[in-house]
Each structure stands twice: as structure tokens, then as C-alpha cells.
C-alpha positions as CSV (number, residue, x, y, z in Angstrom):
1,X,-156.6,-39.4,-83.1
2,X,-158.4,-38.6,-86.0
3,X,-161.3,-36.0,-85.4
4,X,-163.6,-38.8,-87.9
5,X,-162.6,-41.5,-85.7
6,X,-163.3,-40.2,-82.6
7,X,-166.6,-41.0,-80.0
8,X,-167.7,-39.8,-77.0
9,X,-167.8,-42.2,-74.3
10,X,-170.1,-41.3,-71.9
11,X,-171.3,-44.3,-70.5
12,X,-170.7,-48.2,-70.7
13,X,-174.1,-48.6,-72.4
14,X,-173.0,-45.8,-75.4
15,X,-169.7,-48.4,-75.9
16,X,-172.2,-51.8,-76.0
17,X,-174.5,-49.9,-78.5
18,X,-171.5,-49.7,-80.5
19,X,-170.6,-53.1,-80.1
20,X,-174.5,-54.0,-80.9
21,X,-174.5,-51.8,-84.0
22,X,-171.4,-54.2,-85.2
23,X,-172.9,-56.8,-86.7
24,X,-171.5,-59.9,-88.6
25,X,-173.3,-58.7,-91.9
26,X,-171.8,-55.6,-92.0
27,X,-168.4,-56.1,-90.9
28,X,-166.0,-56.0,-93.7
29,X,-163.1,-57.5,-92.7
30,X,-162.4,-59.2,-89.3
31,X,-158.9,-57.9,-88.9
32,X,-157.3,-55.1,-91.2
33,X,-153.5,-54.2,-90.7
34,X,-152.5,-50.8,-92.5
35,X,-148.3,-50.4,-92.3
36,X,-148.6,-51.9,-88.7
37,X,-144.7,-51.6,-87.1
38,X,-144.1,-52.7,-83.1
39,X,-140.9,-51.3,-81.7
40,X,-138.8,-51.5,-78.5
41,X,-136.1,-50.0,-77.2
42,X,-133.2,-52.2,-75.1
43,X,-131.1,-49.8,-74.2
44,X,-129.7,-48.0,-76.9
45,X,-131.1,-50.6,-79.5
46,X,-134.4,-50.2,-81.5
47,X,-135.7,-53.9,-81.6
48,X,-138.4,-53.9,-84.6
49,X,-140.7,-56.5,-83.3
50,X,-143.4,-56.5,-86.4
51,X,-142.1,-54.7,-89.4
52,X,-144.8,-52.6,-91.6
53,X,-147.4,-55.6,-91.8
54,X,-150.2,-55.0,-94.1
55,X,-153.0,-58.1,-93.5
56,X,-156.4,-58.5,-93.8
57,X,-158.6,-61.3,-92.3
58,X,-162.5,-61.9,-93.5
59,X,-165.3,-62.7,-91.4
60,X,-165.4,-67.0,-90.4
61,X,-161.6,-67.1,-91.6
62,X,-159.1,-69.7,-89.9
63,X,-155.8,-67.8,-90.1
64,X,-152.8,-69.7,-89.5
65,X,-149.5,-68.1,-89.0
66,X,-146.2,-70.1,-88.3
67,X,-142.6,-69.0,-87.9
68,X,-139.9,-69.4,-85.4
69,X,-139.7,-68.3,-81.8
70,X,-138.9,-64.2,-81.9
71,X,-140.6,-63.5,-85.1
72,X,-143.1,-61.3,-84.0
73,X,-146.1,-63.1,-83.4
74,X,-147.5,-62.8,-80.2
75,X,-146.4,-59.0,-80.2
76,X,-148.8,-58.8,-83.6
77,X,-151.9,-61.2,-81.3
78,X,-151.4,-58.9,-78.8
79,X,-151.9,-55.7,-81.0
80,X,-155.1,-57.5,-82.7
81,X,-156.2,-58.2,-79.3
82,X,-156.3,-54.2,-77.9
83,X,-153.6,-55.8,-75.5
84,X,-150.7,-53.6,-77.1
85,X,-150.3,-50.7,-79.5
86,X,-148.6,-50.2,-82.8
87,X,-145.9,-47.7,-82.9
88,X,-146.8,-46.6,-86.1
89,X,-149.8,-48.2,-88.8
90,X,-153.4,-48.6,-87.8
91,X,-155.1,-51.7,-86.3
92,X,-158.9,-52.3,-87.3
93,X,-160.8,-55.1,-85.8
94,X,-164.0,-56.0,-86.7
95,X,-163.9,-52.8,-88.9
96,X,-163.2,-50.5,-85.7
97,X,-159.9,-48.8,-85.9
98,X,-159.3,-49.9,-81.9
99,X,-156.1,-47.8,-81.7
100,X,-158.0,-44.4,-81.7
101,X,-159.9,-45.3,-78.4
102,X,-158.6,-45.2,-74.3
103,X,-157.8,-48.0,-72.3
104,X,-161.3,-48.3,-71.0
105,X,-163.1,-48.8,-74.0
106,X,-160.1,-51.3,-75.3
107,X,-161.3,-53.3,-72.4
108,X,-164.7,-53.8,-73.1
109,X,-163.9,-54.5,-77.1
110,X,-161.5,-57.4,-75.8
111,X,-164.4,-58.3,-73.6
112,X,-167.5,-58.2,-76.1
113,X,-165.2,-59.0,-79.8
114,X,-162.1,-60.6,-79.0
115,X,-161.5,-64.6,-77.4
116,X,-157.7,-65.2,-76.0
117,X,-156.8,-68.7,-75.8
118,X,-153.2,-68.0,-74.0
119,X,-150.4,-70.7,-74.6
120,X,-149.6,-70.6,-70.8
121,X,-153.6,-70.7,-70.1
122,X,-153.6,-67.7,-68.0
123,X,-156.6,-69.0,-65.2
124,X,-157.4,-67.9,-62.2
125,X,-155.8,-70.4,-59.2
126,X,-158.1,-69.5,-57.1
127,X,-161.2,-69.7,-59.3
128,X,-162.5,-73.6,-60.2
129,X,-163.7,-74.4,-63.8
130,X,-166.6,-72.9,-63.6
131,X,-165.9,-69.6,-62.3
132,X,-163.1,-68.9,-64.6
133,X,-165.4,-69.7,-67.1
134,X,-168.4,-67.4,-65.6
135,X,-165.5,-64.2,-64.6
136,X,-165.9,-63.0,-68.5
137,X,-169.8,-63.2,-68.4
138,X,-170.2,-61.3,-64.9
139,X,-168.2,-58.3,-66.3
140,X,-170.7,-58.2,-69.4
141,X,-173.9,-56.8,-68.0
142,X,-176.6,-59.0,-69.9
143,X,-180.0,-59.5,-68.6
144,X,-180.7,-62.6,-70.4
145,X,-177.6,-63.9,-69.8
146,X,-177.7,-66.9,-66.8
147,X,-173.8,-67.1,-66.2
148,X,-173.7,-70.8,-64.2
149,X,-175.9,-72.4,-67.1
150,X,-174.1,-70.7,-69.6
151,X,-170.3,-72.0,-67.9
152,X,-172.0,-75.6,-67.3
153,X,-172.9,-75.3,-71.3
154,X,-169.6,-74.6,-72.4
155,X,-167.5,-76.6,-70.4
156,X,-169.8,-79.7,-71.1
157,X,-169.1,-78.6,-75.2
158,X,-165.1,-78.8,-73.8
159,X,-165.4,-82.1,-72.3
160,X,-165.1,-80.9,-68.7
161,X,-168.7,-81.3,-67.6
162,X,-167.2,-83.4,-64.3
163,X,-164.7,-81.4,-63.6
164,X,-166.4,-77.9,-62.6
165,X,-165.4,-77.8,-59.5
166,X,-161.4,-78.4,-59.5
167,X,-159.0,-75.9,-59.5
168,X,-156.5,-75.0,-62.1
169,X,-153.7,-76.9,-60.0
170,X,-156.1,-80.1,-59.9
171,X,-156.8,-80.1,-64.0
172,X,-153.9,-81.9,-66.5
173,X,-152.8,-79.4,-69.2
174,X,-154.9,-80.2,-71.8
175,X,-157.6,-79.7,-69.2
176,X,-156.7,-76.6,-68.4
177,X,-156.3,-75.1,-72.0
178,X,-160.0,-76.6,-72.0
179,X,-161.1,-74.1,-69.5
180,X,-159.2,-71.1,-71.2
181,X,-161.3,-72.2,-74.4
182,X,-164.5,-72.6,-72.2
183,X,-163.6,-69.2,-70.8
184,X,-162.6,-67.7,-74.6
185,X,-166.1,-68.7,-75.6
186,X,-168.0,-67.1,-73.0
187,X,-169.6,-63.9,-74.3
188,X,-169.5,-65.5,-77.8
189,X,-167.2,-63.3,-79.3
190,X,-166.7,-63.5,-83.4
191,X,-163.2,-63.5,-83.0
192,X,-161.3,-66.4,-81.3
193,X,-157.2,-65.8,-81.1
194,X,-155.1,-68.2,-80.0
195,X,-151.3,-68.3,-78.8
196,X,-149.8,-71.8,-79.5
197,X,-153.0,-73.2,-78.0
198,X,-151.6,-76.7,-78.4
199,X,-148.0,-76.5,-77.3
200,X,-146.6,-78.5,-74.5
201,X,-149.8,-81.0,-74.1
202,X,-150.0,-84.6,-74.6
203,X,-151.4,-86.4,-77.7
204,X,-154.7,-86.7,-77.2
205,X,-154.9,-83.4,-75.6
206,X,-153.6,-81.6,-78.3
207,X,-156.2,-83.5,-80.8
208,X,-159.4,-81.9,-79.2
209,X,-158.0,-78.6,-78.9
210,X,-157.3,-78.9,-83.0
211,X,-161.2,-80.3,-82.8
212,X,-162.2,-77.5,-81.1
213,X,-160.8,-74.6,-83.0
214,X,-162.1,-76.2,-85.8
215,X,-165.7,-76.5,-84.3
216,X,-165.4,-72.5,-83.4
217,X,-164.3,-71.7,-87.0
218,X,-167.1,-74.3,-88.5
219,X,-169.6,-72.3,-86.2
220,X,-168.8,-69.1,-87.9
221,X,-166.2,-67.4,-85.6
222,X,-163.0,-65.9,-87.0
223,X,-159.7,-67.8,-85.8
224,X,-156.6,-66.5,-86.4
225,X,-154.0,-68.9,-84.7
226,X,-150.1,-68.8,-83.5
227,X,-149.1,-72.1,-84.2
228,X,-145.7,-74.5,-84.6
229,X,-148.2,-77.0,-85.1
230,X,-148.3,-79.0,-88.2
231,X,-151.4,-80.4,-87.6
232,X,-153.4,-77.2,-87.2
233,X,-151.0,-76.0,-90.1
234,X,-152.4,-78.4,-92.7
235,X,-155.8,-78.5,-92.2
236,X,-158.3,-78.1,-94.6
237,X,-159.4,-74.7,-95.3
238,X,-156.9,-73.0,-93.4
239,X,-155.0,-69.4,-94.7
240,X,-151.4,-70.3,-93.7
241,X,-148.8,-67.2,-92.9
242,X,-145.6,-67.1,-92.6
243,X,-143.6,-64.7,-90.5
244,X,-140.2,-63.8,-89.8
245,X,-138.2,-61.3,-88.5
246,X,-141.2,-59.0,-87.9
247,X,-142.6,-59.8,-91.4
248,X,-145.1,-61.7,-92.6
249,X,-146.5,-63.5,-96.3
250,X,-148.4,-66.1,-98.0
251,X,-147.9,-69.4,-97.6
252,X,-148.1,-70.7,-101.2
């Protein structure tokens, strides 16, 4: 780690101020990648998984990238997200270099910066609507925050407002990538990052989730999106990546 780059954590309150001090005006970029690589070994293979990525992502952005299954991209989400590290480059997000810092502050960053919207949804089963929606909230400690309202809130902006009290097994797909939006919302984090959010869901389904990224990005919120979807891929003011085989570009 460099000595620069380093903090003390002492307490949970020291990380928070640091989150605090982060504000949209100041931050730079969104999401800086420096020489990023990903690697895995398979025996006595290397499999490079994301190949010396250099990318950088403004504040209120919508960042597309497409490419085929195995091309890398969920391994890079999941590197933006403080989910997985980098083998070798460095990984800013919201101008903090999250690769220098332990597990425990990673985990709080994810919680305070960082919205996942999962392609498989990733709920609770044994949590209704709501409280998958309030689990994020009653992690954050927030005074002012009122975590029912706030779920009722968001789950009313997701079309869900009478269905609060089903579980995930009692909710259609789209319904349940609803939630998981609902639930990505939750501590109103500037960055939204999302995983195929539209795959495997019916017509209409797959409409408002398009709608709904588009509202987050419109409200100011950074969206950097996984997508096969040529829908989401040719919207209007939309930065659309390509990658493949661990590499990614413009595309022109």
C-alpha cells in the first residue's frame, strides 16, 4: 500500500467522515481504471480475465459496455464494486483508490458509494419486499434516516407499492429485479452498477427496468451497466464499450 494512500481506521464513524468528505462536487471521476489486469489460475493455466484496462467514468455518466459471455465483464463490475481485487493496476472509485484499504472498510464503501443491481437478483428468501429493501439502510447508522418509510418510498418509485409484503418466491422476475433496484437505491449511493439487469425477463418487465436506470442516471447518479441489451445499448446519451477477451474500447 502506498504510505500516501494509507488511513487509519479507528472507528466506523472516521470511515463515514470519509465518505461525507466525498462529495459530488469534488469528485473527479466516478470510476478510474490505471493498467487494471484480473487473473486466475486453473490448474496450471493463467486465465487473464480483464487485460490492462485503462477507463475512466465522470460523475452522472451512463456507461454501457457490451461483449459476449466470458469477456470479462462482471470480473471488471466486481472489481469497481470492492467485491474483487486486481492482480495488478489500481481501481479508484469515486476518486478513492479502494484497493489500498481492508475488507472492512471495502464493506462500508460498497455500502455508502456503490448500488449492485445483480442479474440473478441476489434477495433474501426469507426477507419480503420491504425488508430486503430496509437490510441496506439498517447497516448504515443514520439518525435521520426512517428505514420503513424510506423502503415504502422506493418500492412505490419501483412500482411495487402492493406488494411489500411477498416474498421473493411470490414476486415474477421483473418484480424481483424491482426489489433489487429498490434495494440498490436504498442509501442513495452516486453510483448504480448493474449486471445484465434486464436479462431473462418478459417484455414489459424488461421496459421499466430500462425506465428506471434511465430515471437513476437523469437523477444524477452514475450508471455503468453490463448489458446484451440493445435497447439499453442505443439509448440516447449513453457511453457504449465494447469488450472482449479481457479488453475493452470505444464504441464508435
Amino acid at each position: 500500500m502506498d504510505e500516501d494512500a494509507s488511513i487509519d481506521i479507528a472507528t466506523a464513524d472516521d470511515e463515514f467522515d470519509l465518505m461525507d468528505a466525498l462529495g459530488s462536487e469534488e469528485v473527479k471521476n466516478a470510476i478510474k481504471l490505471v493498467d487494471v489486469t484480473r487473473t486466475y489460475s486453473l490448474g496450471d493455466r493463467e486465465i487473464v480475465a480483464v487485460d490492462e484496462i485503462n477507463l475512466q467514468v465522470e460523475p452522472g455518466e451512463f456507461v454501457v459496455v457490451e461483449g459476449p459471455s466470458g469477456s470479462g465483464k462482471t470480473t471488471l463490475l466486481n472489481m469497481i464494486g470492492a467485491i474483487d481485487y486486481p492482480t495488478s493496476g489500481r481501481v479508484l472509485v469515486m476518486d478513492v483508490p479502494i484497493g489500498d484499504y481492508d475488507e472492512h472498510f471495502r464493506a462500508l464503501f460498497r455500502l455508502t458509494n456503490t448500488g449492485f443491481i445483480f442479474q440473478s437478483y441476489n434477495l433474501i428468501s426469507t426477507l419480503t419486499a420491504l425488508e430486503n429493501v430496509m437490510f441496506p439502510m439498517q447497516l448504515f447508522e443514520d439518525a435521520d434516516l426512517k428505514p420503513e418509510e424510506e423502503a415504502h418510498r422506493l418500492l412505490d418509485r419501483v412500482g411495487l407499492a402492493e406488494r411489500t409484503d411477498h416474498l421473493p418466491w411470490q414476486l415474477s422476475s421483473g418484480e424481483q429485479q424491482r426489489v433489487a433496484i429498490a434495494r440498490a437505491m436504498s442509501n442513495d449511493p452516486p453510483l448504480i452498477l448493474a449486471d445484465e439487469p434486464t436479462a431473462n425477463l418478459d417484455v414489459d418487465s424488461a421496459q421499466m427496468i430500462r425506465e428506471i436506470l434511465r430515471w437513476l442516471n437523469d437523477s444524477g447518479k452514475t450508471v455503468l451497466c453490463m448489458t446484451h441489451d440493445i435497447n439499453i445499448i442505443e439509448q440516447d446519451r449513453v457511453r457504449v464499450l465494447t469488450m472482449k477477451n479481457g479488453v475493452i474500447g470505444e464504441n464508435v
